[in-house]
Biotite code that builds the C-alpha atoms (Angstrom):
import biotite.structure as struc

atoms = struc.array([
    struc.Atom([95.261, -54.813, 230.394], chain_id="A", res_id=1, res_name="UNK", atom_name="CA", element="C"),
    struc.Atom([96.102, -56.436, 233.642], chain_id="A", res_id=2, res_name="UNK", atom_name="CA", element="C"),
    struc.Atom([98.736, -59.257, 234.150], chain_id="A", res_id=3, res_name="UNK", atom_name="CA", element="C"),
    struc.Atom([96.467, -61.376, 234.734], chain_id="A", res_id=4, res_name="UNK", atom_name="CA", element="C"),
    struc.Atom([94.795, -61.241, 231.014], chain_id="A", res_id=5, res_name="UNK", atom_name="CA", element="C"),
    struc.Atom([98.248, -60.055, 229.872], chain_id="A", res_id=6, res_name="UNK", atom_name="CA", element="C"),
    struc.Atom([99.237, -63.891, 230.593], chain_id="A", res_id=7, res_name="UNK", atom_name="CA", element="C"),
    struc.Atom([96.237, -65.943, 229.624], chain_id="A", res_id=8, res_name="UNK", atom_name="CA", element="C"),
    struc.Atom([96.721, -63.820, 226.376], chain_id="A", res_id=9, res_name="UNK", atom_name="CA", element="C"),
    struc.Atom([100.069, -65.046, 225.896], chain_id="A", res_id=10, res_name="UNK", atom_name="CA", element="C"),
    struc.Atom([99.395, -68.370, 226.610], chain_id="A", res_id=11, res_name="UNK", atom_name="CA", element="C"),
    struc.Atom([96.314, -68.350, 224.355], chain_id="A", res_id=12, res_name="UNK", atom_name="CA", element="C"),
    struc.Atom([98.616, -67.164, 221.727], chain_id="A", res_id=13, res_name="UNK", atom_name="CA", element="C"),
    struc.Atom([101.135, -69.377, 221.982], chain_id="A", res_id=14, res_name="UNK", atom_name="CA", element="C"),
    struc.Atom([98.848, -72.403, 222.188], chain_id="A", res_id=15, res_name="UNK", atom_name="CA", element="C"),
    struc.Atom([97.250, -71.293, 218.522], chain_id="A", res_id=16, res_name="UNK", atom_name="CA", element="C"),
    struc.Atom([100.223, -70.247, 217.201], chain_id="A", res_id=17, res_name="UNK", atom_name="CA", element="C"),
    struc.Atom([102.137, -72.964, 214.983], chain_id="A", res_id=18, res_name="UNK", atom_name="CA", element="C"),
    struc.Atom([105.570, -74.644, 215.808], chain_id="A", res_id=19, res_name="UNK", atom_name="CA", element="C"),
    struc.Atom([108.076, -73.851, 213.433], chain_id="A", res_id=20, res_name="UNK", atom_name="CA", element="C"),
    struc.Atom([110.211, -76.967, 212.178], chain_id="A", res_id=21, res_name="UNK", atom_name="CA", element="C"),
    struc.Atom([113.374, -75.869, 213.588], chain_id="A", res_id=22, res_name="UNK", atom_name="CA", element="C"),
    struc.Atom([115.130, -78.718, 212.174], chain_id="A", res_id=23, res_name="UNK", atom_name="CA", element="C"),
    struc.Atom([113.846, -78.652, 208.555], chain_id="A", res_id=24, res_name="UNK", atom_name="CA", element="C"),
    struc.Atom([114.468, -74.959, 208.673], chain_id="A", res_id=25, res_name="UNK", atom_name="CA", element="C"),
    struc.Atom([118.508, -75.352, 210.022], chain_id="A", res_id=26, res_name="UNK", atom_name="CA", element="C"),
    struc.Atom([119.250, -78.201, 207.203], chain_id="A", res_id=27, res_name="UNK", atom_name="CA", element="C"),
    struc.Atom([117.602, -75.879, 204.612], chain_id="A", res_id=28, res_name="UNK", atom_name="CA", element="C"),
    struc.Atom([119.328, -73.323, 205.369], chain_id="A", res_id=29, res_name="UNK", atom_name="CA", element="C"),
    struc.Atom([122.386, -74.933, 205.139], chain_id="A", res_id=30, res_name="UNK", atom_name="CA", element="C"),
    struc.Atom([122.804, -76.876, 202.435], chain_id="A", res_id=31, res_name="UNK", atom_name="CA", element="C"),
    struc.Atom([120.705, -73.774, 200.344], chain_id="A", res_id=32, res_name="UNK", atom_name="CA", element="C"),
    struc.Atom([123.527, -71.860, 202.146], chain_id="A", res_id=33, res_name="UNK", atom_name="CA", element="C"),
    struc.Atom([126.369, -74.384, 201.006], chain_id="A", res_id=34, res_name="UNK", atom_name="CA", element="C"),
    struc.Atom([125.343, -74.387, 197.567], chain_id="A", res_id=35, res_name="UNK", atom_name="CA", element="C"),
    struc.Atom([125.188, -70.744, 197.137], chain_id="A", res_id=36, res_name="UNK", atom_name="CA", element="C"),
    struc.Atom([129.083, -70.093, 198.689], chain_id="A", res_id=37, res_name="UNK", atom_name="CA", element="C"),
    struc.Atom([129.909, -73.053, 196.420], chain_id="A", res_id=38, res_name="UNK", atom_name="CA", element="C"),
    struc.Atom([128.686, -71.510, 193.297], chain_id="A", res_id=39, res_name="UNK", atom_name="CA", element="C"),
    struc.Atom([130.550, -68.341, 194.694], chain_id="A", res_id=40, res_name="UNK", atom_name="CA", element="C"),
    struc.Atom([133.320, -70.207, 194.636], chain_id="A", res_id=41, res_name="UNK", atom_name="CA", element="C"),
    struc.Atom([132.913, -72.084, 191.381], chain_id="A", res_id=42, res_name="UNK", atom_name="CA", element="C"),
    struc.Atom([132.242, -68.183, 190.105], chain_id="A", res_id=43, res_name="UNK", atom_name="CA", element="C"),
    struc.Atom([135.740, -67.295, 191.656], chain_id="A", res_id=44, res_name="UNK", atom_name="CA", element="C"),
    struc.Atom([137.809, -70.402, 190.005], chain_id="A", res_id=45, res_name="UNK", atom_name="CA", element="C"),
    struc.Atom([136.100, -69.548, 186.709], chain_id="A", res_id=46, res_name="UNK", atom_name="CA", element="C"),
    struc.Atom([137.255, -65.907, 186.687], chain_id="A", res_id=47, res_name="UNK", atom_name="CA", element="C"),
    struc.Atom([140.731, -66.683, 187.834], chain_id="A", res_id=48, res_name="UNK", atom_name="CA", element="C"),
    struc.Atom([140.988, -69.415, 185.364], chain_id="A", res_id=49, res_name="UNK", atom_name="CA", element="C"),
    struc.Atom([140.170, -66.490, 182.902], chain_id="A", res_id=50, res_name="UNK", atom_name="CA", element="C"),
    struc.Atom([143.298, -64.488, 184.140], chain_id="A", res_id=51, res_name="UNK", atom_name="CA", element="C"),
    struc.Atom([141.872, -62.021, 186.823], chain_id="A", res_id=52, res_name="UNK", atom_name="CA", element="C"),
    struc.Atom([144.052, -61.404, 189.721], chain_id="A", res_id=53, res_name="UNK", atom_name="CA", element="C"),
    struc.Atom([142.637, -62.413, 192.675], chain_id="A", res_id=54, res_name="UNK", atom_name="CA", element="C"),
    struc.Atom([141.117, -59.085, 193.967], chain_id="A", res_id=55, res_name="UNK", atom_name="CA", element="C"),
    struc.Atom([139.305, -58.458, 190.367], chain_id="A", res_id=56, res_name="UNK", atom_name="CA", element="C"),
    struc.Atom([138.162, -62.010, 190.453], chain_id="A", res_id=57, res_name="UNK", atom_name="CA", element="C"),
    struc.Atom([135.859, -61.266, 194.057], chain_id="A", res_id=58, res_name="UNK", atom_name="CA", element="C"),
    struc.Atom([135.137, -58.078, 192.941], chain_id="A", res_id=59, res_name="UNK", atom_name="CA", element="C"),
    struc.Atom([133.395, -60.005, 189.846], chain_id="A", res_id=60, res_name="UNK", atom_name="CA", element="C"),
    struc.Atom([131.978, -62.419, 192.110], chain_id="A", res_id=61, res_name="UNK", atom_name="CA", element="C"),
    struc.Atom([130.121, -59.743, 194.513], chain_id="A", res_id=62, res_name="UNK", atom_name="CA", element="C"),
    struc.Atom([128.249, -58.417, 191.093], chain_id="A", res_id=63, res_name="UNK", atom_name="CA", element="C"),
    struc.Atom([127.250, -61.738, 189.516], chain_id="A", res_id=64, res_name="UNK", atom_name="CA", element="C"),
    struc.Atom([125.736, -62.582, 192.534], chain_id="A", res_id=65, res_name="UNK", atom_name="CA", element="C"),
    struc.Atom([124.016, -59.072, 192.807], chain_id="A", res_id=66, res_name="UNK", atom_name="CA", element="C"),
    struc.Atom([123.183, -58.780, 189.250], chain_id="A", res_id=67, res_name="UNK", atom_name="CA", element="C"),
    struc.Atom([121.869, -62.541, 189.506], chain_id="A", res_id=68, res_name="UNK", atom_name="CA", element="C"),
    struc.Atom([119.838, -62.227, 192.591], chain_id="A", res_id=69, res_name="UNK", atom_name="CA", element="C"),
    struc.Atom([118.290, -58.888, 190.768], chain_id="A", res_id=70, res_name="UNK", atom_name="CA", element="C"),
    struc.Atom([117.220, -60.980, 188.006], chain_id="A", res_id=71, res_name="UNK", atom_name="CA", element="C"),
    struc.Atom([115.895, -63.632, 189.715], chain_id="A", res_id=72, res_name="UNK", atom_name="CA", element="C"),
    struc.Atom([113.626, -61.252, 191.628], chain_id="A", res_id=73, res_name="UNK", atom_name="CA", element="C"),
    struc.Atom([112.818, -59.232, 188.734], chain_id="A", res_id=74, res_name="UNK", atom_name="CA", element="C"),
    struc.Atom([111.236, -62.753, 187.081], chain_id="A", res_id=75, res_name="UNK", atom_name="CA", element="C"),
    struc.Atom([109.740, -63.961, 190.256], chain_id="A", res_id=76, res_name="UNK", atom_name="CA", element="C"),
    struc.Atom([112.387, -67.133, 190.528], chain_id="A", res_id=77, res_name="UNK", atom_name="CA", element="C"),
    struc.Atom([114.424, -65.798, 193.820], chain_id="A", res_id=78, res_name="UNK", atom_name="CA", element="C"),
    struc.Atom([111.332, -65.603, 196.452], chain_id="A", res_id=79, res_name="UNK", atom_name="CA", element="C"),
    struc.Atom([110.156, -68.731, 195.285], chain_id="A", res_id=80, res_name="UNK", atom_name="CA", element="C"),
    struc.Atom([113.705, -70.310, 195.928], chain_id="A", res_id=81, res_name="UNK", atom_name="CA", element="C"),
    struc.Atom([114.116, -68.562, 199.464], chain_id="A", res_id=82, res_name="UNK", atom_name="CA", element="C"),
    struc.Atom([110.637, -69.637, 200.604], chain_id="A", res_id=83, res_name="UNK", atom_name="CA", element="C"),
    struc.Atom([112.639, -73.286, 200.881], chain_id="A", res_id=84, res_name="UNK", atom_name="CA", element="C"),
    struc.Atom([116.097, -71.642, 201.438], chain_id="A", res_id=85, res_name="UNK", atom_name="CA", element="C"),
    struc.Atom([115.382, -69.797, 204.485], chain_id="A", res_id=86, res_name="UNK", atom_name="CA", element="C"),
    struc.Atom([118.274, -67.928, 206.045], chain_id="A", res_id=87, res_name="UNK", atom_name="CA", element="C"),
    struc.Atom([120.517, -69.823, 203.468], chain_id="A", res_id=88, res_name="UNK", atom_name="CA", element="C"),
    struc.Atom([119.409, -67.194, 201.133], chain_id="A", res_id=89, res_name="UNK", atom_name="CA", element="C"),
    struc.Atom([119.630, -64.301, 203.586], chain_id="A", res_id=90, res_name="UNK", atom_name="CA", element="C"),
    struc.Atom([123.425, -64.032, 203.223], chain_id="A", res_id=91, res_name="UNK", atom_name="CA", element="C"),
    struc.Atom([123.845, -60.008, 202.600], chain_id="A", res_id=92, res_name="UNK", atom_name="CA", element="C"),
    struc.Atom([124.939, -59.170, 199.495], chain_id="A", res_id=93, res_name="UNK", atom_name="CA", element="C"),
    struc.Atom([122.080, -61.331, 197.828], chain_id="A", res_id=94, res_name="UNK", atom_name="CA", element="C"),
    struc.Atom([119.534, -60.311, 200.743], chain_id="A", res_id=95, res_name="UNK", atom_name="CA", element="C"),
    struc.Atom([120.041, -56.901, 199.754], chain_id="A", res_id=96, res_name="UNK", atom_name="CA", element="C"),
    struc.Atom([120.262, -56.942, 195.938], chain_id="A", res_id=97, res_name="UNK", atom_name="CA", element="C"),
    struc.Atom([116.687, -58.699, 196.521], chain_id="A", res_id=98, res_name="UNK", atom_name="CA", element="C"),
    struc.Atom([115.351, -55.962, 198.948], chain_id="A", res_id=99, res_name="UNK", atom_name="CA", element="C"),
    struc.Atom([116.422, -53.523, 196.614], chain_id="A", res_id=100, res_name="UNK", atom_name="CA", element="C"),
    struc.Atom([115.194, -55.117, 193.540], chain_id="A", res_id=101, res_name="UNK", atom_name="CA", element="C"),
    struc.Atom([111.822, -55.821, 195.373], chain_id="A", res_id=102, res_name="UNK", atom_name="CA", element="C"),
    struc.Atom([111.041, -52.850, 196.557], chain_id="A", res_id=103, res_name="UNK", atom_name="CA", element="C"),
    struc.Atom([111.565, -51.183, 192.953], chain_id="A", res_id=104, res_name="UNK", atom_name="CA", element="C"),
    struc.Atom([109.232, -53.069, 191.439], chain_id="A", res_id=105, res_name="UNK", atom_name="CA", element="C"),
    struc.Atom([106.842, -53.124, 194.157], chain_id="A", res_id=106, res_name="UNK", atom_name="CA", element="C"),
    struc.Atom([106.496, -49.386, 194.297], chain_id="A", res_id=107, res_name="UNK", atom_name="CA", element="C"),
    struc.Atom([107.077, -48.664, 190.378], chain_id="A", res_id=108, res_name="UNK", atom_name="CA", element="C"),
    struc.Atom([103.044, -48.259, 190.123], chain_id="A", res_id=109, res_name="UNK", atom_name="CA", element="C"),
    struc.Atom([103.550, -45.425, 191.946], chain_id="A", res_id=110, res_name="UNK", atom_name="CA", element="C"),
    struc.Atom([105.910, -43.359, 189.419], chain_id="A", res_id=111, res_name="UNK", atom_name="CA", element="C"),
    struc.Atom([109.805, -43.093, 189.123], chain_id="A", res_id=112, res_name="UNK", atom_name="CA", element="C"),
    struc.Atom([110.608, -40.521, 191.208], chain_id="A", res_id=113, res_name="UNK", atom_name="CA", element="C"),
    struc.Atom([107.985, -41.233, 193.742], chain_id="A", res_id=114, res_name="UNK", atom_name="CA", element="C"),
    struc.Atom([108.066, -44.791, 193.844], chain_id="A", res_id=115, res_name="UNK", atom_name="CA", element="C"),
    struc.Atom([110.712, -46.550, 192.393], chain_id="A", res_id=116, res_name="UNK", atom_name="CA", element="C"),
    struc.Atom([113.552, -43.901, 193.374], chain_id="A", res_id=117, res_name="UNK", atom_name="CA", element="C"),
    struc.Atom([112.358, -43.068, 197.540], chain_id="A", res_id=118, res_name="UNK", atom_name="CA", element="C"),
    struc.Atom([111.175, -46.878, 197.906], chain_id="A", res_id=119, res_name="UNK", atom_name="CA", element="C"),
    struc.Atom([113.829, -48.980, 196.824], chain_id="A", res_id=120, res_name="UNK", atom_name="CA", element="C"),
    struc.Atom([115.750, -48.263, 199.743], chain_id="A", res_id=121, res_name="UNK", atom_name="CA", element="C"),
    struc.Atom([113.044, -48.529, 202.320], chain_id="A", res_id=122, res_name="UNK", atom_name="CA", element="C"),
    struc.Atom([114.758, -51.942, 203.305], chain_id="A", res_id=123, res_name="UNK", atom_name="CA", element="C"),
    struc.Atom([118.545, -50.969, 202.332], chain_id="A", res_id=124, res_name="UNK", atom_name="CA", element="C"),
    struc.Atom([118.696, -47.737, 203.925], chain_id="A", res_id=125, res_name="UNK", atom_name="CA", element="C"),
    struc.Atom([118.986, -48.303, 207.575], chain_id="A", res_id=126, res_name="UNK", atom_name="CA", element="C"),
    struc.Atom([121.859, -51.145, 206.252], chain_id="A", res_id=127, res_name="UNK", atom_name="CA", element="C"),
    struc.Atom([123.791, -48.322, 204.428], chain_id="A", res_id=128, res_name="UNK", atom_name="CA", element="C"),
    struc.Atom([123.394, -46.087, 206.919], chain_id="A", res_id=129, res_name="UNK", atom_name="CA", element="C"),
    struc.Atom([124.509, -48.205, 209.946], chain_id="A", res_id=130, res_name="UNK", atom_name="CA", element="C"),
    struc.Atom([127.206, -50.053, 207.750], chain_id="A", res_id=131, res_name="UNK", atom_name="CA", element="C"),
    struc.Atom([128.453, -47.302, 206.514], chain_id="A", res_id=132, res_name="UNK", atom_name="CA", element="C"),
    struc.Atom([128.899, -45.723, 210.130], chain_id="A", res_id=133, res_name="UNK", atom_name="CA", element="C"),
    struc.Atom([130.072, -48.382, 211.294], chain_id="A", res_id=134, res_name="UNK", atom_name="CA", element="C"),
    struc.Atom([132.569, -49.071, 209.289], chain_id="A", res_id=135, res_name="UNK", atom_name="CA", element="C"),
    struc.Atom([133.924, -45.354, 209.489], chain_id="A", res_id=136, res_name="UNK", atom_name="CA", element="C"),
    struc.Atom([133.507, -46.221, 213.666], chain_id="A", res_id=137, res_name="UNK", atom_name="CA", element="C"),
    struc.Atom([136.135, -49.236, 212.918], chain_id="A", res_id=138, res_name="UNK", atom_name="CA", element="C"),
    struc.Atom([138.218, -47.474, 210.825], chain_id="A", res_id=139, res_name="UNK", atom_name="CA", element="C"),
    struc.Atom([138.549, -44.463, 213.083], chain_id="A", res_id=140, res_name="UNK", atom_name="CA", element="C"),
    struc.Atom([139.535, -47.203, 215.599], chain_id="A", res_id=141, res_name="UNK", atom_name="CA", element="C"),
    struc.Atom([141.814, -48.524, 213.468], chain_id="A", res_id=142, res_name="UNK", atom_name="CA", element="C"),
    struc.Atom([143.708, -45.516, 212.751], chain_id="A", res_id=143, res_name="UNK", atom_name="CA", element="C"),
    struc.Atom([144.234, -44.739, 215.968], chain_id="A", res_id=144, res_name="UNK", atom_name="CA", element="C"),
    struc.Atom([144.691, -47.586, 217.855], chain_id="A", res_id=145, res_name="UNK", atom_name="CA", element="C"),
    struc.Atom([146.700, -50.067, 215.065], chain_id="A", res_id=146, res_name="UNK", atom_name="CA", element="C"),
    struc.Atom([148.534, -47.725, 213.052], chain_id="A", res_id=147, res_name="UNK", atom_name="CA", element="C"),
])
């Protein structure tokens, strides 16, 4: 393909292609954003009012918010909800509880070992792999450079 057809391409494209509503999409996203760090944070008063320390009490909030999000996509609520949220839902830890989740039961057809078990991490894996690494990168650093 030439340049020539390379650009009218492009701008065919781009003429067809629909505008995206930049500012519905940035409010969605965060007050869907807002409300999800404030029920964090409701989750976080609640289990210090119930006598965790601190530490124990965000370590609880990470999993209710995992084991919530894996709910919700196990019944179908979650990707209903972040079809309006947008990136307000896209915060990681529920992001990947949901790409986990949904690519378990999209693949469970295909048997346990085969499907459920190689596929779930499709998604997650290159985010485990690269946080991991990177966090070993920063610690590394760390180590040698602030200790």
């Amino acid at each position: 393909m030439n340049d020539k057809n390379h650009s009218d391409y492009q701008k065919r494209v781009k003429a067809l292609s629909p505008g995206s509503p930049l500012l519905k999409n940035t409010v969605s996203a965060f007050l869907f954003g807002g409300a999800l760090c404030l029920f964090a944070e409701l989750l976080f008063t609640f289990y210090v009012s119930r006598g965790a320390e601190e530490k124990t009490a965000r370590t609880c909030v990470s999993i209710t918010v995992v084991v919530l999000t894996a709910i919700l996509t196990a019944v179908g609520v979650y990707d209903k909800v972040a079809k309006h949220a947008g990136a307000g839902f896209a915060v990681p830890i529920s992001g990947f509880a949901n790409s986990v989740v949904s690519a378990a039961l999209e693949y469970s057809t295909e048997g346990r070992i085969l499907g459920t078990a190689v596929r779930m991490f499709t998604l997650a894996g290159p985010v485990i792999v690269y946080g991991c690494s990177f966090a070993m990168i920063y610690g590394l650093i760390y180590y040698f450079f602030m200790m």
